[in-house]
C-alpha positions in Angstrom: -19.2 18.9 49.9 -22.6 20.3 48.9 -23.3 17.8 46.0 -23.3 15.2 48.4 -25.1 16.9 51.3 -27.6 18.0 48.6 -28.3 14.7 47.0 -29.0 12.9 50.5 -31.2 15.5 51.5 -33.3 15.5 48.1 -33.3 12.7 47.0 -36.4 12.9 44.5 -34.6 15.7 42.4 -31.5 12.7 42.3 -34.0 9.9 40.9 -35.3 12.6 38.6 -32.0 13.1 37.9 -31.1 9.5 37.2 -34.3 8.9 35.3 -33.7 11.3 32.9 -29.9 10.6 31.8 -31.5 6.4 31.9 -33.9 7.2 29.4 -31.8 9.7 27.4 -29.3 6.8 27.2 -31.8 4.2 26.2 -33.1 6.5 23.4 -29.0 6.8 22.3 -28.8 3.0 21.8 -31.7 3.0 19.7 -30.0 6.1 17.7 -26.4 5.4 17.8 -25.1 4.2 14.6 -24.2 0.4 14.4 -20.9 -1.1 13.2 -18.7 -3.5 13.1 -16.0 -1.5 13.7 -15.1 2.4 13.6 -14.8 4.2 11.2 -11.1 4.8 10.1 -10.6 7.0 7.3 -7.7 7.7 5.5 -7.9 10.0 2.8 -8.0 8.4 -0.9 -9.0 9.4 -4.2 -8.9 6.9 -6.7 -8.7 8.4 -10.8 -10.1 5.2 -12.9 -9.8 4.9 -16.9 -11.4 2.6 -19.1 -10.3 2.0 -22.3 -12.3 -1.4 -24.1 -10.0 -3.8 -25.9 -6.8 -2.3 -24.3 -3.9 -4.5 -23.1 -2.1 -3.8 -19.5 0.9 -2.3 -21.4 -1.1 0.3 -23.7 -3.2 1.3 -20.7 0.0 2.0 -18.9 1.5 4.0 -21.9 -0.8 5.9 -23.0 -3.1 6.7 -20.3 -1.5 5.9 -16.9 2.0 7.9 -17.3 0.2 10.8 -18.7 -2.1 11.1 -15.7 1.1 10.2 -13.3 2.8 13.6 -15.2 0.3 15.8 -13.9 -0.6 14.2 -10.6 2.2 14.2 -8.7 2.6 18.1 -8.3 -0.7 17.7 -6.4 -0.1 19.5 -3.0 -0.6 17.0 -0.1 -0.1 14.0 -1.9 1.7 11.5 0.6 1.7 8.4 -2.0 0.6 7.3 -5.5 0.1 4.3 -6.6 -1.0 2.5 -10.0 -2.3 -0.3 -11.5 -2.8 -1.4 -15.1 -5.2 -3.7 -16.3 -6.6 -5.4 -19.6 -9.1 -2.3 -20.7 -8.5 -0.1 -17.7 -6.5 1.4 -15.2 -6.6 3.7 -11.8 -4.5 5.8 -9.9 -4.6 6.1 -6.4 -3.8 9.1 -4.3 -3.4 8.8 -0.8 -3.7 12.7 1.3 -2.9 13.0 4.9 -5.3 12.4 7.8 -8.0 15.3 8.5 -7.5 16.3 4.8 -10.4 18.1 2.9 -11.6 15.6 0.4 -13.9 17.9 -1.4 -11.2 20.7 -1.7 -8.4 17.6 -2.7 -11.4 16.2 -5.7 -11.8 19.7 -6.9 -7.6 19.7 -6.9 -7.1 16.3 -8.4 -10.3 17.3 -11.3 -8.4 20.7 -12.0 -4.9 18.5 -13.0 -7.0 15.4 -14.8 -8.2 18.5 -17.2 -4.6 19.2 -18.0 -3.9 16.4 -19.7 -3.9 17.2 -23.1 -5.6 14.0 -25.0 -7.0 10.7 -24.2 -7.1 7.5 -27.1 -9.8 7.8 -29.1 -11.9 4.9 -27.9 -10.8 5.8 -24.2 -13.7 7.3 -21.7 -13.1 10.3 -19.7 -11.3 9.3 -16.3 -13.6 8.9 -13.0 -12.9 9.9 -9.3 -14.0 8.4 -6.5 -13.5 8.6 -3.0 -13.8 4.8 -2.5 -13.9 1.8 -4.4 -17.0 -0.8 -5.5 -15.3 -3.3 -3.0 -15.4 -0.8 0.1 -17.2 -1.0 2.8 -19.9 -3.3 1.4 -21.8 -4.3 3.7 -24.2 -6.9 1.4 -23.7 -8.6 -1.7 -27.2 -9.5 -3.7 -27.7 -11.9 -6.7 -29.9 -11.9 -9.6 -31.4 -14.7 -10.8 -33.4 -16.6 -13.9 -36.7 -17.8 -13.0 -37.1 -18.5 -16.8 -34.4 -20.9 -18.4 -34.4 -18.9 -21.5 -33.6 -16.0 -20.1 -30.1 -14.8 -20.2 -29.4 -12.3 -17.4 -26.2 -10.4 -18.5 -28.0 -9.2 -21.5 -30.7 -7.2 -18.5 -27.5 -5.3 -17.4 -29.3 -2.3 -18.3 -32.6 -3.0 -16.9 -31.2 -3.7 -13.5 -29.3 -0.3 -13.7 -32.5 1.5 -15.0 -35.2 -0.1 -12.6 -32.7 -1.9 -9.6 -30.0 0.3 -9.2 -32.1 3.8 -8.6 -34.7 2.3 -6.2 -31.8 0.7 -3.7 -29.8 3.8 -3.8 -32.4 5.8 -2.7 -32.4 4.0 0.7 -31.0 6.5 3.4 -27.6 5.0 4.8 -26.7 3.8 0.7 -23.9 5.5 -0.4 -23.6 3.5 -4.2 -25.1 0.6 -5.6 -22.3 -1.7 -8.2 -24.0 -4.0 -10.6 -21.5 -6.5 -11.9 -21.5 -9.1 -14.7 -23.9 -7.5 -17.3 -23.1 -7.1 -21.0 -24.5 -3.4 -22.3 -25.9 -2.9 -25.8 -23.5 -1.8 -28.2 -24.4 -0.2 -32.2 -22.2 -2.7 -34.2 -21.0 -1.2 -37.8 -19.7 -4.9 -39.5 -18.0 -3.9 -42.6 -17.3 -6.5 -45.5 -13.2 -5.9 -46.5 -14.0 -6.5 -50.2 -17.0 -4.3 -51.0 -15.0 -1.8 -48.9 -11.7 -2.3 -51.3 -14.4 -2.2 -54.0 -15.0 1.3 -53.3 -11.5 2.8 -52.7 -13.2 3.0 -49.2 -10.1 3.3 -46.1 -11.2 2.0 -42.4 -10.4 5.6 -41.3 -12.4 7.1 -43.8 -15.8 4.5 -42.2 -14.6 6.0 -38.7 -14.2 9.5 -39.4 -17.5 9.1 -41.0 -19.3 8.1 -38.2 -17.4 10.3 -35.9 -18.4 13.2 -37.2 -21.9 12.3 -37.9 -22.6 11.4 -34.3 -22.1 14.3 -33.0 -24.6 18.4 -32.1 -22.5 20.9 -33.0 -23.6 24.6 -31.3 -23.5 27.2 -33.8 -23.4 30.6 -31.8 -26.3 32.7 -31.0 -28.2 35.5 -33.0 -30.8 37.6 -31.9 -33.7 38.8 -34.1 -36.0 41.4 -32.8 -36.7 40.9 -29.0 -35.5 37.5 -29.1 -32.3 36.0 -28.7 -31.8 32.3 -30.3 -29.3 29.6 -29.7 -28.3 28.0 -32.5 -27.4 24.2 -32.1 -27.4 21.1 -35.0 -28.8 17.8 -33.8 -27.2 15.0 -35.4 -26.7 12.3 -32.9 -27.7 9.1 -34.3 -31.2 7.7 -32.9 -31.4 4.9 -35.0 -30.3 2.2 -36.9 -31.9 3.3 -40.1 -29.4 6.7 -39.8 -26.6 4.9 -39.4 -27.2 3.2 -42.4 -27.8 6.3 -44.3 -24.6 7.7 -43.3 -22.5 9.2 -46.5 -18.7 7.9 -46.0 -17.6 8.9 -49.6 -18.8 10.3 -52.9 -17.5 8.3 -56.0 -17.9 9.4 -59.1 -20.9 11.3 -58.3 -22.3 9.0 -56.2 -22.3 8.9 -52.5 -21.5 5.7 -50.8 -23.5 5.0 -47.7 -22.8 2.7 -44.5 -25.4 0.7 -46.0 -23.6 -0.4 -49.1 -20.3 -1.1 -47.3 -21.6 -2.6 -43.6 -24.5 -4.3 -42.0 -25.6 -2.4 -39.0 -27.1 -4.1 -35.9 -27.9 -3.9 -31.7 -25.7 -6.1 -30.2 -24.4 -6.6 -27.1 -20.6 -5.7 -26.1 -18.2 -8.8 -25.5 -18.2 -9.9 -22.4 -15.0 -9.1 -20.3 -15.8 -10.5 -16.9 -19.0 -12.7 -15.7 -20.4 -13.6 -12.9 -21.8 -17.2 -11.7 -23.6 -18.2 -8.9 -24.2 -22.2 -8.3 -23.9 -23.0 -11.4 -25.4 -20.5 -13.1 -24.7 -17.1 -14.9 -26.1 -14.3 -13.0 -25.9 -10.4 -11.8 -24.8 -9.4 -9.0 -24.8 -6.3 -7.8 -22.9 -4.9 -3.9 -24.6 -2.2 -1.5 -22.1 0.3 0.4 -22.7 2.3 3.0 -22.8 5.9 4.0 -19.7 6.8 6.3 -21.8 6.9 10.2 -24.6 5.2 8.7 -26.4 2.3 10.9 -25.5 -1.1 9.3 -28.1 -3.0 10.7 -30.9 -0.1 9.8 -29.4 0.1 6.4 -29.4 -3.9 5.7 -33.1 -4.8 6.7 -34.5 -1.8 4.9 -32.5 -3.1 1.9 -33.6 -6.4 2.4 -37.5 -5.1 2.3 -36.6 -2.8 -0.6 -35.9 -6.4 -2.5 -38.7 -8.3 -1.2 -41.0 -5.0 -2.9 -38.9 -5.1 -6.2 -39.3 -8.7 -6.4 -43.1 -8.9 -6.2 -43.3 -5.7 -8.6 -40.9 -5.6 -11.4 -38.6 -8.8 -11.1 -40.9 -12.0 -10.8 -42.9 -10.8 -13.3 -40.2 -10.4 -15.8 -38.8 -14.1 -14.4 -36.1 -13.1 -12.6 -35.6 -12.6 -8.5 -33.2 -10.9 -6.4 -31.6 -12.7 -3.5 -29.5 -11.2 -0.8 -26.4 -14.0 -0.5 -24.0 -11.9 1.7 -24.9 -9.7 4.9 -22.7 -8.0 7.0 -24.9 -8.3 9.6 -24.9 -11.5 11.1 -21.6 -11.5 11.9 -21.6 -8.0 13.5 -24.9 -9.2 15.6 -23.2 -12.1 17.0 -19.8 -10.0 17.5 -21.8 -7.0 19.6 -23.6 -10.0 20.9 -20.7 -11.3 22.0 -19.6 -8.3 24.1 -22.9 -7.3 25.3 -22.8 -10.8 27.1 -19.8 -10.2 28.8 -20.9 -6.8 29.7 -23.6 -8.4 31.6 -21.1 -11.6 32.7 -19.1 -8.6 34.3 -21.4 -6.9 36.0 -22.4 -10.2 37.8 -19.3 -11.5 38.6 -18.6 -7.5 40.4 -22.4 -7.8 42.1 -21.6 -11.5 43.4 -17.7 -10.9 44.8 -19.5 -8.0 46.7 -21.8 -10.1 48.1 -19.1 -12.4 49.3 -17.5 -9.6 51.2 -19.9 -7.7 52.5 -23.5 -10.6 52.5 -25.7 -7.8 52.5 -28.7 -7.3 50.2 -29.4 -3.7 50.5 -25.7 -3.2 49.6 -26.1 -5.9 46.4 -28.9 -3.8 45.5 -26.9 -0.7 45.5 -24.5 -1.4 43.6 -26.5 -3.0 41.1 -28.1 0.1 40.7 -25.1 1.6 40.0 -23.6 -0.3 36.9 -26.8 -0.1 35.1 -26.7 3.7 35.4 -23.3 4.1 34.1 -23.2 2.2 31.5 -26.8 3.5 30.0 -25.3 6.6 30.9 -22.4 6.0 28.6 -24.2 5.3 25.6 -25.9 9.2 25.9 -22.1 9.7 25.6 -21.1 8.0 22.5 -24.5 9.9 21.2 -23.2 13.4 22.1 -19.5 12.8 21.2 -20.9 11.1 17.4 -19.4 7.9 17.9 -20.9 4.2 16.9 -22.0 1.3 18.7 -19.3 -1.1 17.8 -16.5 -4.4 19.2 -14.4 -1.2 19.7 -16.6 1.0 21.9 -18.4 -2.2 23.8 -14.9 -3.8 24.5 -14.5 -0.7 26.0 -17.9 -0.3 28.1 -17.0 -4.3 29.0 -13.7 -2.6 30.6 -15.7 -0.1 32.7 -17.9 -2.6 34.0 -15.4 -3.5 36.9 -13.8 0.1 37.0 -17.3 1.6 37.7 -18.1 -0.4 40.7 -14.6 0.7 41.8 -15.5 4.8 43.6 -19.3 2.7 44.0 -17.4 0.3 46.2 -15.2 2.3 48.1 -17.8 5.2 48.9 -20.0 1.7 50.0 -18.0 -0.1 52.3 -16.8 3.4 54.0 -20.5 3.9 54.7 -21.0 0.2 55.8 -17.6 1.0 58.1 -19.2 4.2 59.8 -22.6 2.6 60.3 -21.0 0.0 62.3 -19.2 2.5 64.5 -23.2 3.2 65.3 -23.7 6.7 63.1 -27.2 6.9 61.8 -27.7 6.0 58.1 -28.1 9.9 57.4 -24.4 10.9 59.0 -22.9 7.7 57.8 -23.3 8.4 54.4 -22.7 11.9 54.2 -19.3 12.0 56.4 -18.2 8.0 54.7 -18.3 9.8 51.2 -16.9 13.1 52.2 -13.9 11.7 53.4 -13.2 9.7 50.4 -14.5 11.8 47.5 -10.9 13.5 46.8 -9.1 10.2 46.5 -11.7 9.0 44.5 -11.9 12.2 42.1 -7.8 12.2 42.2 -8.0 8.3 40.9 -10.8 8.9 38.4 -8.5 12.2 36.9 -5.9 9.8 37.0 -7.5 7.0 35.0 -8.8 9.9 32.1 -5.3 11.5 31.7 -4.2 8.2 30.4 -6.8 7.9 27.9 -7.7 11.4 27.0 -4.7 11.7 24.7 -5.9 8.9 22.2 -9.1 11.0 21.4 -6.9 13.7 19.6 -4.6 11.5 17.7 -5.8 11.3 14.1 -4.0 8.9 12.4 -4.9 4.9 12.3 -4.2 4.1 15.5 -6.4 7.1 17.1 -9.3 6.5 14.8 -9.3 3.0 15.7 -9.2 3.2 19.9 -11.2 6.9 19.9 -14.4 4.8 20.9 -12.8 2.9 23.5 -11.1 5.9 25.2 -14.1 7.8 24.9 -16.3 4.7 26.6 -13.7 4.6 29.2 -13.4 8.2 30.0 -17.3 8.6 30.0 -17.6 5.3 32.5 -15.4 6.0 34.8 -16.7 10.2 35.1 -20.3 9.1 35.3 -19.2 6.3 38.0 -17.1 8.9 40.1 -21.1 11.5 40.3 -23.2 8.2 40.6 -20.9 7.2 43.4 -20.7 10.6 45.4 -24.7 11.5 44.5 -26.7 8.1 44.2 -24.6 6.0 46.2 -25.2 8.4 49.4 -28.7 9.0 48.8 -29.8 5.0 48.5 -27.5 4.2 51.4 -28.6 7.3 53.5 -32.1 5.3 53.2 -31.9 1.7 52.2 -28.4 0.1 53.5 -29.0 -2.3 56.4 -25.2 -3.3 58.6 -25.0 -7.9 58.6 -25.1 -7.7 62.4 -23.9 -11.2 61.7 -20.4 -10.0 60.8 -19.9 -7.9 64.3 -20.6 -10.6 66.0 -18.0 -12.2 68.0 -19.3 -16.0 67.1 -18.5 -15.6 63.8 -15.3 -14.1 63.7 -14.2 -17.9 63.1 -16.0 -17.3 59.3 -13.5 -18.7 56.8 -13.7 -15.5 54.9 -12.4 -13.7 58.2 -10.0 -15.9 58.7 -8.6 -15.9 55.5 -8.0 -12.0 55.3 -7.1 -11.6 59.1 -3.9 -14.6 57.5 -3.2 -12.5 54.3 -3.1 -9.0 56.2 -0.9 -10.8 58.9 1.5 -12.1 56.4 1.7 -8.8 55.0 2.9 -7.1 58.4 5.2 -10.0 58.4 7.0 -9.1 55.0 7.0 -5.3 56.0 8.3 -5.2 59.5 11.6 -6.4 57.0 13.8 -4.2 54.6 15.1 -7.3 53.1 11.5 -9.3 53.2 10.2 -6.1 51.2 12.8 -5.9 48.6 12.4 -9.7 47.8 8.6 -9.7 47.5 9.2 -6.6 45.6 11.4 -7.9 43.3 9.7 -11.8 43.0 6.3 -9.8 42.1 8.1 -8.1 39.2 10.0 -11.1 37.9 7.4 -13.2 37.6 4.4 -10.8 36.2 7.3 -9.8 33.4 8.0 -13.7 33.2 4.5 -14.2 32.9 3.8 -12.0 30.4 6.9 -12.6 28.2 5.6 -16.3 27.9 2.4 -15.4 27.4 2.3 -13.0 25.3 0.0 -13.5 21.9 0.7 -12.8 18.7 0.6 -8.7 17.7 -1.7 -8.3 15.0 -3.7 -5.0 13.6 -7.2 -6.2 14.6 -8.0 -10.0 15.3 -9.7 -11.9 12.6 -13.1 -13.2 13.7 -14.8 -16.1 12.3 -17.4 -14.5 9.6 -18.4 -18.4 8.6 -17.5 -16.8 5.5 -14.9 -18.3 2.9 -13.1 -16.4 -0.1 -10.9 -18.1 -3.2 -9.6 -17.0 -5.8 -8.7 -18.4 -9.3 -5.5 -17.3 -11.1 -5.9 -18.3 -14.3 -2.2 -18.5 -16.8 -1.9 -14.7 -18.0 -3.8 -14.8 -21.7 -6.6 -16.8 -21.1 -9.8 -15.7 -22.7 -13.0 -15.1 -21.1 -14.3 -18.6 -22.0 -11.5 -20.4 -20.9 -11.4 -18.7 -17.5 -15.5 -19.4 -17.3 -14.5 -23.1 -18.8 -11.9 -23.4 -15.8 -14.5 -21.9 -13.1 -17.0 -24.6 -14.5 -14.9 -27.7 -13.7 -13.9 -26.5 -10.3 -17.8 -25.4 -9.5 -18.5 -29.6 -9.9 -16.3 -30.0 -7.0 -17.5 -27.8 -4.9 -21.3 -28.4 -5.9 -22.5 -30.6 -2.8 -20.8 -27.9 -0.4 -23.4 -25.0 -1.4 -26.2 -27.0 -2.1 -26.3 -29.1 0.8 -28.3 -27.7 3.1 -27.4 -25.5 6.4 
């Protein structure tokens, strides 16, 4: 084979070679987007309505059905679900794998604008892609550094000052503040001077409806010149509220003023948010889909070290960063990355057992290194992430890529103790076995290959590990037929030691001259072959129906991280859920301030 002939003979274009895919592949691990685990998207678009001061059952009536009407003749819809909820409600559409999500917004927009009306006090409907609880990878806390201070009212400052500066961070797909009251105009009527006046509710409303309000009035043009013609009447202040004409009674027009008092407030509060004992902010970062992780969390974690010294402690408050994602994806990857290396030693020191030869150690080390730097270049080109997934499957590879490595080794150690040169040795060894080798390596791909073209759940999810395989094992089978022969050709010394007839009484000879002459024993037999046969079945299916774990969709790893929830009677107000949340935040008080 010329490859092989070609990379013994020139061996400086192979370590050119070998350098350049090394370094490509350390550049790829530095570049490679980090996660805990791939990505695996399924197609959702979530419609959400708010409608303040509305019960479950009226959110369901009047806004949810309605929606539901028009939604479900959506093409490609595979499920819809809904969910109603005191003052709002969503509906959920879920669209087959590899759909267009920008084609199935513009789809789901289009229907949303059929619906005829909303409730009056009802905002328009939102849709998102995701929801405030996906994919966040850090949760952050603001907190009073002045006791007077009382942080929901700052709701708006966060989202004016905060909210714009984080989100600007590449890799930050949306920043949700949580917790915050905002400002609300409240019109406070008094029931009898409004009797007084023959004065209706309605009539107030209507009032201020239509008041608050630019009307455009058409065009005109006049010379030259075209004009637009618009009338500005939203309210900018309090003062033209007041002066707001509801009614004209006996000549004389009755004004907010003389019916209402008219005041900035704040709107009640319908969820807050405490944190050791105190009412806070929070607010949760999500990611970009293929962003880094790690990059995104320590450049958010200096963005709030900046907005602290600049616009927070000034003001006395301070932003703290309570949950990261990671921690636990450091010491997951971690994790892995040690066994990677725990592999690769345990292959370099059962070689060393056999064979007791340095220069042989030597080159097979060279040769895991290689193909598993190697296979990070191929995550890189192939757009896949660094993740438990992918390494788990780079930790597999570690003791399949030593496998051609091997065989192409010991064939060579076998021809240089017939007495070839180093040179002939390696070039006939490895053309002998480079077919089988290619023929196993095909082998080996053709059982994972299919898994990178499945697109559902199951695809998405094992696509980085067939991919690390598949990339391994290839880069293994041209290490093993170019650099294998070329640092043999030069470098490989025979153990004279193990020729020798003295030490053909080694334990290690001994044992394997035992095992291969049982095994002549057991085939020189039909019936001795059909028993070991059949006794090496029944126990590996005996061993594995007894061992077997537990099936589940992905393990669940210890994230030192504990979640509860409080299901309060249905009915309870907002200050008897916070009341409740008080009394069980005594017991749990010397748990999060006792120190780590």
């Amino acid at each position: 084979m010329s490859l092989i002939n070609s990379s013994i003979k020139f061996p400086v274009t192979v370590i050119v070679a070998v350098l350049i895919i090394t370094i490509s592949g350390f550049i790829a691990i530095n570049t490679v987007p980090v996660q805990l685990t791939p990505e695996v998207q399924q197609p959702v678009i979530t419609v959400t309505t708010t409608w303040p001061g509305a019960s479950p059952g009226e959110v369901e009536k009047e806004i949810i059905e309605k929606q539901e009407e028009y939604l479900k003749s959506i093409e490609g819809v595979l499920e819809m679900q809904s969910e109603s909820h005191d003052n709002y409600g969503s509906v959920s559409l879920e669209f087959p794998v590899g759909t267009d999500l920008n084609s199935a917004f513009v789809r789901v927009s289009n229907k949303l604008n059929e619906v005829p009306f909303y409730p009056d006090n009802a905002d328009r409907p939102t849709i998102t892609t995701s929801g405030p609880f996906d994919r966040a990878i850090g949760w952050f806390v603001i907190k009073a550094l002045d006791t007077t201070l009382y942080l929901p009212h700052m709701k708006t400052f966060i989202e004016d000052m905060v909210k714009p500066r984080m989100e600007r961070i590449e890799g930050v797909s949306a920043i949700n503040v949580f917790g915050g009251l905002e400002e609300q105009l409240h019109v406070t009527f008094d029931p009898a001077r409004l009797a007084s006046f023959g004065i209706t509710v309605s009539q107030l409303t209507n009032a201020l409806r239509s008041d608050n309000r630019d009307i455009s009035g058409g065009d005109f043009s006049e010379g030259k010149r075209r004009y637009v013609v618009r009338t500005l009447s939203r309210y900018e202040s309090i003062e033209s509220v007041e002066q707001t004409v509801i009614a004209v009674k006996n000549g004389v027009p009755v004004k907010v003023l003389d019916i209402a008092k008219v005041e900035l407030a704040y709107q009640k509060p319908l969820a807050l948010v405490r944190h050791k004992g105190q009412t806070a902010l929070a607010f949760n970062a999500q990611r970009q889909v293929g962003a880094n992780v790690i990059e995104v969390m320590d450049n958010l974690v200096a963005e709030m070290e900046i907005i602290n010294k600049e616009i927070m402690e000034p003001r006395g408050m301070r932003l703290e960063n309570v949950y990261t994602e990671t921690v636990y994806i450091n010491s997951a990857i971690d994790l892995v990355f040690s066994n990677i290396y725990l592999g690769g030693f345990l292959a370099i020191l059962t070689l060393f057992v056999f064979l007791r030869s340095k220069s042989a150690i030597l080159v097979i080390g060279l040769a895991i290194p290689i193909s598993i730097i190697s296979t990070f270049l191929a995550m890189k080109i192939f757009g896949r992430s660094i993740n438990v997934i992918s390494l788990a499957g780079m930790a597999f590879a570690v003791g399949m890529v030593v496998d051609s490595s091997i065989v192409v080794l010991e064939n060579i150690y076998r021809h240089m103790q017939m007495g070839k040169t180093r040179f002939k040795a390696a070039y006939e060894a490895t053309q002998e076995v480079w077919g089988a080798l290619l023929a196993s390596t095909v082998t080996t791909v053709a059982v994972f290959l299919p898994i990178m073209f499945i697109e559902e759940r199951a695809g998405q999810l094992f696509k980085d590990i067939a991919i690390a395989i598949c990339s391994a094992i290839v880069i293994a089978l041209l290490v093993s037929i170019t650099v294998i022969p070329t640092l043999s050709a030069r470098i490989l010394r025979v153990n004279e030691g193990l020729t020798s007839g003295e030490n053909k009484k080694n334990w290690l000879i001994r044992f394997a001259d035992k095992v291969a002459a049982y095994v002549d024993y057991i085939n020189k037999n039909m019936f001795r072959r059909v028993v070991a046969i059949l006794s090496i079945v029944i126990v590996a299916i005996s061993l594995t129906w007894f061992l077997l774990p537990d099936s589940e969709y992905l393990p669940n790893g210890n994230q030192n991280f504990v979640f509860g929830f409080m299901l309060p009677p249905p009915g309870y107000n907002i200050d008897e859920v916070v009341s409740i949340g008080k009394s069980i935040e005594t017991q749990i008080e010397d748990l999060y301030n006792t120190p780590a």
